[in-house]
MMTF fields as JSON, N, C-alpha, C and O atoms, coordinates in Angstrom:
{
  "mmtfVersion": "1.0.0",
  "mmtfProducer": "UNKNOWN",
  "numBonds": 455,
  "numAtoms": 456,
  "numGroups": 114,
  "numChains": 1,
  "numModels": 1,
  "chainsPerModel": [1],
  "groupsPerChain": [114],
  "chainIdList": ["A"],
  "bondAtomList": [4, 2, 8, 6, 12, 10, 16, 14, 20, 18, 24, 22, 28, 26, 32, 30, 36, 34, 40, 38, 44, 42, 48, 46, 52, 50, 56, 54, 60, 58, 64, 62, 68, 66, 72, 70, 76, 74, 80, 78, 84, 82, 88, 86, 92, 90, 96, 94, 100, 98, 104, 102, 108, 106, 112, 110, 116, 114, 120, 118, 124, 122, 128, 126, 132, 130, 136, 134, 140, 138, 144, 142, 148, 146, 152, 150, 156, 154, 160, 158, 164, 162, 168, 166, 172, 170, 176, 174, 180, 178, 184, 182, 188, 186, 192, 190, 196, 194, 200, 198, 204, 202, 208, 206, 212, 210, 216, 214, 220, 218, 224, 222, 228, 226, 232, 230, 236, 234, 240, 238, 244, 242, 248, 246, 252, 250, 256, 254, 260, 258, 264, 262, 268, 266, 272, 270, 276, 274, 280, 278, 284, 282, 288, 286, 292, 290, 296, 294, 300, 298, 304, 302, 308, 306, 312, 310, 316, 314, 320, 318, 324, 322, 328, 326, 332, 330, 336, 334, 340, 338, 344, 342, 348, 346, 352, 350, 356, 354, 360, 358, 364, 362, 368, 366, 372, 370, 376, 374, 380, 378, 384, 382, 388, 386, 392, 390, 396, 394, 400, 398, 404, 402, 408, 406, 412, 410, 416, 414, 420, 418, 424, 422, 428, 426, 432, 430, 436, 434, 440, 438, 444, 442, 448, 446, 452, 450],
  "bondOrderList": [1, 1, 1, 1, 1, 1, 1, 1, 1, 1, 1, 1, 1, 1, 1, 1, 1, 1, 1, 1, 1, 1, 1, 1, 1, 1, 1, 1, 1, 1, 1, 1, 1, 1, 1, 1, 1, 1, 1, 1, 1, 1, 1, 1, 1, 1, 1, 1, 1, 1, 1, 1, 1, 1, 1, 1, 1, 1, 1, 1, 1, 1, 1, 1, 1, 1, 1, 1, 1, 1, 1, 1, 1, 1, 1, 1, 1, 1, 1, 1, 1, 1, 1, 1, 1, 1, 1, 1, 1, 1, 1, 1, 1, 1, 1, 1, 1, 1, 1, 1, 1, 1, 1, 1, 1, 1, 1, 1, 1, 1, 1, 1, 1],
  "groupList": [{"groupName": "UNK", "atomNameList": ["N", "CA", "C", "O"], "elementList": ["N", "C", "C", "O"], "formalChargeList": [0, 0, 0, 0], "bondAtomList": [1, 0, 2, 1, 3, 2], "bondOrderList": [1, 1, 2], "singleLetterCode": "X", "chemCompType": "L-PEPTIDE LINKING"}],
  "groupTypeList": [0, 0, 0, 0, 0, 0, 0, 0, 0, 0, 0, 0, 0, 0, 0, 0, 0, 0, 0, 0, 0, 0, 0, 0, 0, 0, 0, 0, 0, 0, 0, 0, 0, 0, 0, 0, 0, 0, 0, 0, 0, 0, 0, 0, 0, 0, 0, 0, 0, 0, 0, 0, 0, 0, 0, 0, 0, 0, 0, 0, 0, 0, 0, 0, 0, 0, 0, 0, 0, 0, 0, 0, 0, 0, 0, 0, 0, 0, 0, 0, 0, 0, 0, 0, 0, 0, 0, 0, 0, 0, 0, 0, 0, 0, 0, 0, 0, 0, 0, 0, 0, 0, 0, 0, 0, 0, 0, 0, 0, 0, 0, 0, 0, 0],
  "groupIdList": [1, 2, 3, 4, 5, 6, 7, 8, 9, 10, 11, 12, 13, 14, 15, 16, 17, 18, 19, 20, 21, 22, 23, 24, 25, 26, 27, 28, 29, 30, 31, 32, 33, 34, 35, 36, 37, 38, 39, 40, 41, 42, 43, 44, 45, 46, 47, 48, 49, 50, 51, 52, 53, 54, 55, 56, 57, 58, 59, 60, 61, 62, 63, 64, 65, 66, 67, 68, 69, 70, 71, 72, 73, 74, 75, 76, 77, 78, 79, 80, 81, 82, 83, 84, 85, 86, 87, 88, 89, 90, 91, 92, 93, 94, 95, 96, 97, 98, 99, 100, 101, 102, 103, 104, 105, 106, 107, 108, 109, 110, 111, 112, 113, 114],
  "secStructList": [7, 7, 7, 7, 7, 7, 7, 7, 1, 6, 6, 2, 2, 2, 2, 2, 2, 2, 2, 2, 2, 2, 2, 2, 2, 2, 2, 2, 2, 2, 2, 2, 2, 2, 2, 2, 6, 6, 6, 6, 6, 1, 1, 2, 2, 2, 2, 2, 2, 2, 2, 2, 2, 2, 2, 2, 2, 2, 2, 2, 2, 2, 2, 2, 2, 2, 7, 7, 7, 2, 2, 2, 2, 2, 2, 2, 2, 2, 2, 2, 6, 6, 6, 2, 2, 2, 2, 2, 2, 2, 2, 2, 2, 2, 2, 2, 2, 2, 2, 2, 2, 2, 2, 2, 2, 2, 2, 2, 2, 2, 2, 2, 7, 7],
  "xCoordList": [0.838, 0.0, 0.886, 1.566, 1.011, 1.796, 0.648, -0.329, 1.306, 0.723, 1.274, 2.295, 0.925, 1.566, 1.179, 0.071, 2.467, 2.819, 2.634, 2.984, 2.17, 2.489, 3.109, 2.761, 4.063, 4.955, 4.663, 4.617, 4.226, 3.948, 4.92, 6.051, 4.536, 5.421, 5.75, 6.133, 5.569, 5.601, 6.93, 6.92, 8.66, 9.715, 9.933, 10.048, 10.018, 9.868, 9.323, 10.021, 7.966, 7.857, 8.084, 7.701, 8.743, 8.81, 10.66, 11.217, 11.453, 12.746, 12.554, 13.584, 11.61, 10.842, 10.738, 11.103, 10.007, 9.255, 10.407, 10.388, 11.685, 12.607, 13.418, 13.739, 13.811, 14.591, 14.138, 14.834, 12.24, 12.15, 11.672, 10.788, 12.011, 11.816, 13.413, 13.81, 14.08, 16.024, 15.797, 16.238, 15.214, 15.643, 15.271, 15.875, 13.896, 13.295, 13.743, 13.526, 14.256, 14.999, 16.285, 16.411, 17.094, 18.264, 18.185, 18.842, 17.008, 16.578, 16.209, 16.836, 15.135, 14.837, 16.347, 16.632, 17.105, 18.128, 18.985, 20.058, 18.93, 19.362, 19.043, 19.771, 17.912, 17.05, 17.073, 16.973, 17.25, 17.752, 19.117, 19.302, 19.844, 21.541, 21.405, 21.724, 20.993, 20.626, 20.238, 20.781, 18.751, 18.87, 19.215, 18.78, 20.12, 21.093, 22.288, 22.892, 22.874, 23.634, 23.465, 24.362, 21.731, 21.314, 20.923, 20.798, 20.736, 20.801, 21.635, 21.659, 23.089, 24.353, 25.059, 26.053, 24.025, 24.876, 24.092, 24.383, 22.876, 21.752, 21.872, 21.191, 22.848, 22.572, 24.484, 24.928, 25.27, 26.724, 26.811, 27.244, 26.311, 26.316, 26.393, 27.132, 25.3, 24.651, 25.868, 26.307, 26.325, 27.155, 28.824, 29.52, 28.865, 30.333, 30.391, 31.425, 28.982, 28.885, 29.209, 30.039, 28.426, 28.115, 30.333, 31.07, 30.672, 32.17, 32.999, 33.842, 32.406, 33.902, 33.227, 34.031, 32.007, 31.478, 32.547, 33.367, 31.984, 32.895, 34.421, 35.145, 35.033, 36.316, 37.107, 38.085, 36.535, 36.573, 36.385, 37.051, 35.639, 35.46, 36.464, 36.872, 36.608, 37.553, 39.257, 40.062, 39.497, 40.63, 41.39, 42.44, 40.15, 40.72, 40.408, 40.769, 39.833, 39.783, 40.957, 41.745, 40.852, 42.389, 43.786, 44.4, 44.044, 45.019, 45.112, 45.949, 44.195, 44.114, 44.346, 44.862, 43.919, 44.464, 45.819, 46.676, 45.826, 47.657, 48.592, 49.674, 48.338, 49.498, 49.023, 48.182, 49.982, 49.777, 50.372, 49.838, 51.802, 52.436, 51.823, 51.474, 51.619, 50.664, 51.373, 50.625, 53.113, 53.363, 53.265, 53.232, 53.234, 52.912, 51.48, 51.08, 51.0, 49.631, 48.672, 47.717, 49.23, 48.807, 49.577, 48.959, 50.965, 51.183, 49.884, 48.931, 50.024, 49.324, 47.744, 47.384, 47.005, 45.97, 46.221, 45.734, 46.965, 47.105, 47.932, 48.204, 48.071, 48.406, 46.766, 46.008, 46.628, 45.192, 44.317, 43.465, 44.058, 42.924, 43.561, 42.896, 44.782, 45.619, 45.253, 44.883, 45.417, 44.979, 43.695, 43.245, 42.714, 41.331, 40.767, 40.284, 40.886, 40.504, 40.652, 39.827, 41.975, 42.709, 41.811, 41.29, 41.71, 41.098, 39.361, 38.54, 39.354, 37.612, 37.532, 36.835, 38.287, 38.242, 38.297, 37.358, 39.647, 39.876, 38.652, 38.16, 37.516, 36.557, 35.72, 34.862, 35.435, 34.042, 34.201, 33.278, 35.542, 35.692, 35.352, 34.648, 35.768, 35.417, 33.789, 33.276, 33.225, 31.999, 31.134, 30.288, 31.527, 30.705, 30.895, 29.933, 32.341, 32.355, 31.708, 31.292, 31.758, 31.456, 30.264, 29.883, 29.675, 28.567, 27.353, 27.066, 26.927, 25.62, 25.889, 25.166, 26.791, 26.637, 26.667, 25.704, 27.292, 27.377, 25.977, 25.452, 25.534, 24.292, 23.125, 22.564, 22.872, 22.118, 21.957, 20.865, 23.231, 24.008, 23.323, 22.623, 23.194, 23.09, 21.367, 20.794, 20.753, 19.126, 18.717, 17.772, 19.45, 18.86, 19.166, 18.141, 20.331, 20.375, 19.235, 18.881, 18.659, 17.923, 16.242, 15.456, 16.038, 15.208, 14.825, 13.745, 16.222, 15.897, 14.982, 14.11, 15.641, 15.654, 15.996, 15.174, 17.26, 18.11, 19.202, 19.69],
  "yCoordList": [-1.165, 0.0, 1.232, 1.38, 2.222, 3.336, 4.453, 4.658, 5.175, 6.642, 7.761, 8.073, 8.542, 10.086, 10.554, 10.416, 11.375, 12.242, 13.364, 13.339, 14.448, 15.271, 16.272, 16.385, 16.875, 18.313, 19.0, 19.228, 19.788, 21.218, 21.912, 21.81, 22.754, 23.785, 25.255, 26.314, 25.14, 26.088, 27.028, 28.259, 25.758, 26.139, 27.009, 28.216, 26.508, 27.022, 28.936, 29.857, 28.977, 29.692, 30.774, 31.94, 30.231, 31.435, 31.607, 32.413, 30.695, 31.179, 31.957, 32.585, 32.145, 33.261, 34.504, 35.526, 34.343, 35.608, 36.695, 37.917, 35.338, 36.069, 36.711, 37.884, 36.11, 37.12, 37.861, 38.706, 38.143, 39.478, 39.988, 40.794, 39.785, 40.967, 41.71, 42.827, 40.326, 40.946, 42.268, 43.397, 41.982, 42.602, 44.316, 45.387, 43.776, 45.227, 45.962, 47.164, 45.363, 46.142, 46.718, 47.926, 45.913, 46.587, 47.822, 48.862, 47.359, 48.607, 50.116, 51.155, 50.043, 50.929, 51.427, 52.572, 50.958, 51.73, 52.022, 52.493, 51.94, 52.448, 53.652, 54.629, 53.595, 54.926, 55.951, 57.132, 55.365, 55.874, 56.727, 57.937, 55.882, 56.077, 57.846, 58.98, 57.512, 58.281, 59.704, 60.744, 59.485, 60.491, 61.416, 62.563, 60.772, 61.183, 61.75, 62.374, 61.713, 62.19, 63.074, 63.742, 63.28, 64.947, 65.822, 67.027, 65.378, 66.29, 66.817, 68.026, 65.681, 66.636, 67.631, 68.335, 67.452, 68.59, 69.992, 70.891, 69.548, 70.823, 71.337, 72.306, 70.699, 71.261, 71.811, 72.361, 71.587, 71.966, 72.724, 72.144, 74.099, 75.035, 74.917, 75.445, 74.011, 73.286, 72.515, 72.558, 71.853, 70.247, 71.092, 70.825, 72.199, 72.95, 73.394, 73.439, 73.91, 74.525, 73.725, 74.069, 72.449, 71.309, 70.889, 71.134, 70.551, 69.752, 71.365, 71.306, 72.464, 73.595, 73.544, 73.859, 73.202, 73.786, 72.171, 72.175, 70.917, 69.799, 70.108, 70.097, 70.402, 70.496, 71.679, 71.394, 72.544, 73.649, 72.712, 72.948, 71.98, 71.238, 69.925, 69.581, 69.484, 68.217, 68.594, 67.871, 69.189, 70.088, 70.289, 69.964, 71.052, 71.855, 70.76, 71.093, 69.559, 68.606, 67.454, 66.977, 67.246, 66.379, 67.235, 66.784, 68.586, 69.292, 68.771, 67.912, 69.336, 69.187, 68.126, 68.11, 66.899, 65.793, 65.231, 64.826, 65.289, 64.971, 65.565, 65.017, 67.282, 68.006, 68.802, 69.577, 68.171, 68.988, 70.231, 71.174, 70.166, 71.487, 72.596, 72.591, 73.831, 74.691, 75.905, 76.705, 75.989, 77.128, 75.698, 76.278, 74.569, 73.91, 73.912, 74.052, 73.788, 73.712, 74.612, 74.24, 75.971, 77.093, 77.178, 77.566, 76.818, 76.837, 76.19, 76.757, 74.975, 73.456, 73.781, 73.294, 75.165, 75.412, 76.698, 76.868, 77.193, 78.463, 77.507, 78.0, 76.801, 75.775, 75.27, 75.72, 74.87, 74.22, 74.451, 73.673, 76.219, 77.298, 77.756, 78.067, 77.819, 77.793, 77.048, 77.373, 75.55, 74.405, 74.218, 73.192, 75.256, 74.92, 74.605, 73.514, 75.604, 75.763, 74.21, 73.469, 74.129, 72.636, 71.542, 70.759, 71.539, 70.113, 70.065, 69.166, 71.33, 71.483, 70.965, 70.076, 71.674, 70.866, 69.06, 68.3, 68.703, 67.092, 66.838, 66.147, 67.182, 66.572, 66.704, 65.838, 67.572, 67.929, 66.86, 66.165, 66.855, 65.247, 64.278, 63.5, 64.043, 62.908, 62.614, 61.495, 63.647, 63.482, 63.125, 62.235, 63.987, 63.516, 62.106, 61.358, 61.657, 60.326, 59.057, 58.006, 59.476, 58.555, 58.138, 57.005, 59.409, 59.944, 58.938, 57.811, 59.397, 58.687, 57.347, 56.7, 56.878, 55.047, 54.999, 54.476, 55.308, 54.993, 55.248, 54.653, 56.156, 56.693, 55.621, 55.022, 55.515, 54.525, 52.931, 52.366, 52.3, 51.169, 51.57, 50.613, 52.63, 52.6, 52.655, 52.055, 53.227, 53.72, 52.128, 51.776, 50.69, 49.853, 48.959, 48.427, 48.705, 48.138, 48.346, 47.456, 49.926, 49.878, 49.513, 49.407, 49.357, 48.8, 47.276, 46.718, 46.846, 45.555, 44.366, 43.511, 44.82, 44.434, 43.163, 42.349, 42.621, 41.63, 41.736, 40.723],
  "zCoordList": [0.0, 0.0, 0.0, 1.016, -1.041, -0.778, -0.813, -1.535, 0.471, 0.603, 0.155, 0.769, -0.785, -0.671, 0.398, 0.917, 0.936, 1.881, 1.284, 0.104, 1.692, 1.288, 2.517, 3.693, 1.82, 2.855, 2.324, 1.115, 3.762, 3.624, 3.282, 3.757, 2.348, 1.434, 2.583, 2.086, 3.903, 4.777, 4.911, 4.897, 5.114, 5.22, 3.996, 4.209, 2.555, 1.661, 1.442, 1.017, 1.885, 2.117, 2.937, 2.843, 3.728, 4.907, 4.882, 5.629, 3.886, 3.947, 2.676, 2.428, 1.779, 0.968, 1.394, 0.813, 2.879, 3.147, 3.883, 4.027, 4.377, 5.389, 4.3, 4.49, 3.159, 2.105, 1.757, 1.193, 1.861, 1.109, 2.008, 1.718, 3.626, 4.572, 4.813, 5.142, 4.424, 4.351, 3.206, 3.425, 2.265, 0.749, 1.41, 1.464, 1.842, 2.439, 3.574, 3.731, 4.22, 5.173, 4.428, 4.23, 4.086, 3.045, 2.335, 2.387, 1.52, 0.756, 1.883, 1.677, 3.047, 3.43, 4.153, 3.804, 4.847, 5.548, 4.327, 4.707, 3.263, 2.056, 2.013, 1.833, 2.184, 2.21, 3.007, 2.674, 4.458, 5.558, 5.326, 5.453, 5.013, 4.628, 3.529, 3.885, 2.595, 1.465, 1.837, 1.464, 2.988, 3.574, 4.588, 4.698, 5.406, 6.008, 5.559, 6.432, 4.314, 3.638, 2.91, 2.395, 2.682, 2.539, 3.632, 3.414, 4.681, 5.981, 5.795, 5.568, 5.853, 6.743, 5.563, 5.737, 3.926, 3.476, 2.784, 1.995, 3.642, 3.948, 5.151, 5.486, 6.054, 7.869, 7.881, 8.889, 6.812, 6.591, 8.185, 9.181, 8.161, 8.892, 10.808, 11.639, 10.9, 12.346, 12.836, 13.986, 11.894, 11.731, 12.524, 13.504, 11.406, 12.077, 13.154, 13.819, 13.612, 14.821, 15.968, 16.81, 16.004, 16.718, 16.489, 17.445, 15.721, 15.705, 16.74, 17.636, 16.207, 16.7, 18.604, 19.482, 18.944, 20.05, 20.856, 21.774, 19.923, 20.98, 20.717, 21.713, 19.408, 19.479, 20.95, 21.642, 20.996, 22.33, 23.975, 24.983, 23.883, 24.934, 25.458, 26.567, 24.322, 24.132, 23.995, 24.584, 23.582, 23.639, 25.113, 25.668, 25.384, 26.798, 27.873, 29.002, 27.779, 28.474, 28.202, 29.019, 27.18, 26.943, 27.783, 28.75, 27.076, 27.556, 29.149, 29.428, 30.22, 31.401, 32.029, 33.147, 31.252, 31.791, 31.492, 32.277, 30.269, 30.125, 30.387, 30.596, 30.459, 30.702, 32.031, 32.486, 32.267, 34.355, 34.624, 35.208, 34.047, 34.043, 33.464, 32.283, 34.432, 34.135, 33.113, 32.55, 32.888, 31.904, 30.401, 29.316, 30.286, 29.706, 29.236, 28.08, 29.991, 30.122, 29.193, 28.51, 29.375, 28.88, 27.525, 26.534, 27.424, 25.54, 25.053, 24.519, 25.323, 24.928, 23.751, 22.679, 24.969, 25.177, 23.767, 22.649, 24.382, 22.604, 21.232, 20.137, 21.434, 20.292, 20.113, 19.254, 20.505, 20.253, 20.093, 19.664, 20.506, 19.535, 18.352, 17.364, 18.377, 16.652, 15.686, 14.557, 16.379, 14.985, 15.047, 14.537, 15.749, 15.552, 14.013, 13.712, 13.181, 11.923, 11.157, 10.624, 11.362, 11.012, 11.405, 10.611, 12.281, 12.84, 12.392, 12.209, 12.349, 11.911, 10.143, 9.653, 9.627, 8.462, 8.546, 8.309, 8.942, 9.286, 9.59, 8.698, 10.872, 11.353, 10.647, 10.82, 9.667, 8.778, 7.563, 7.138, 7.079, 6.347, 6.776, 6.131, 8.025, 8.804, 9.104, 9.086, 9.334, 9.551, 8.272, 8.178, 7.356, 6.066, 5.705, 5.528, 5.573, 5.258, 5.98, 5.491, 7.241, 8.408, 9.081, 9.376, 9.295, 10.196, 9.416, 9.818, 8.606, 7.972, 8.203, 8.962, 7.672, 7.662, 9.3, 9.862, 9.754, 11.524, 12.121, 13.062, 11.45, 12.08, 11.952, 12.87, 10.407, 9.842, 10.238, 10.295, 10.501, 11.502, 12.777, 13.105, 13.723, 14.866, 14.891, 15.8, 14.097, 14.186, 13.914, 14.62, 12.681, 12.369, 13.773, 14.2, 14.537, 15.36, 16.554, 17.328, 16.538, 17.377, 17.382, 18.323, 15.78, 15.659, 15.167, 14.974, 15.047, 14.9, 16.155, 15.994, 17.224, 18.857, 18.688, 19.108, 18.046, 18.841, 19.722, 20.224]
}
């Protein structure tokens, strides 16, 4: 006596449904990505403000901790409103290149919830 079995076509489907919930997520933080990279070069202005306000902060906090000697201390500190300009450029590269994908990475991790 032979029986057909039949299998459910379920796995099938649902390693279906998980690639085209992968495809769609891909695509939307694409999107995400995309537009985050027109923020930061419609907000240029905000973005410099925000890098020169931490560069001022971070500066004079690094200085303080590594350099103890206080006629040291104080070059350190007029050296380091000197290369402000400098470093603001470096960081505004840095940010454009960086910022969005990091950003985009950090917003999907938080909505994934694994």
């Amino acid at each position: 006596m032979n029986k057909i079995i039949s299998v459910p076509s379920q796995s099938v489907v649902n390693v279906s449904t998980q690639s085209q919930r992968s495809q769609l997520e891909a695509e939307r933080i694409q999107e995400v990505l995309i537009l985050l990279t027109s923020l930061v070069g419609r907000e240029e202005a905000t973005i410099k403000l925000i890098i020169d306000c931490l560069y001022d902060i971070g500066s004079v906090n690094l200085i303080n901790k590594k350099v103890r000697f206080r006629p040291v201390n104080a070059v350190a500190r007029f050296i380091a409103k000197r290369s402000k300009p400098v470093a603001k450029i470096f960081a505004w590269r840095w940010f454009c290149k960086n910022c969005p994908q990091l950003i985009a990475q950090w917003l999907y991790r938080k909505v994934k919830f694994q």
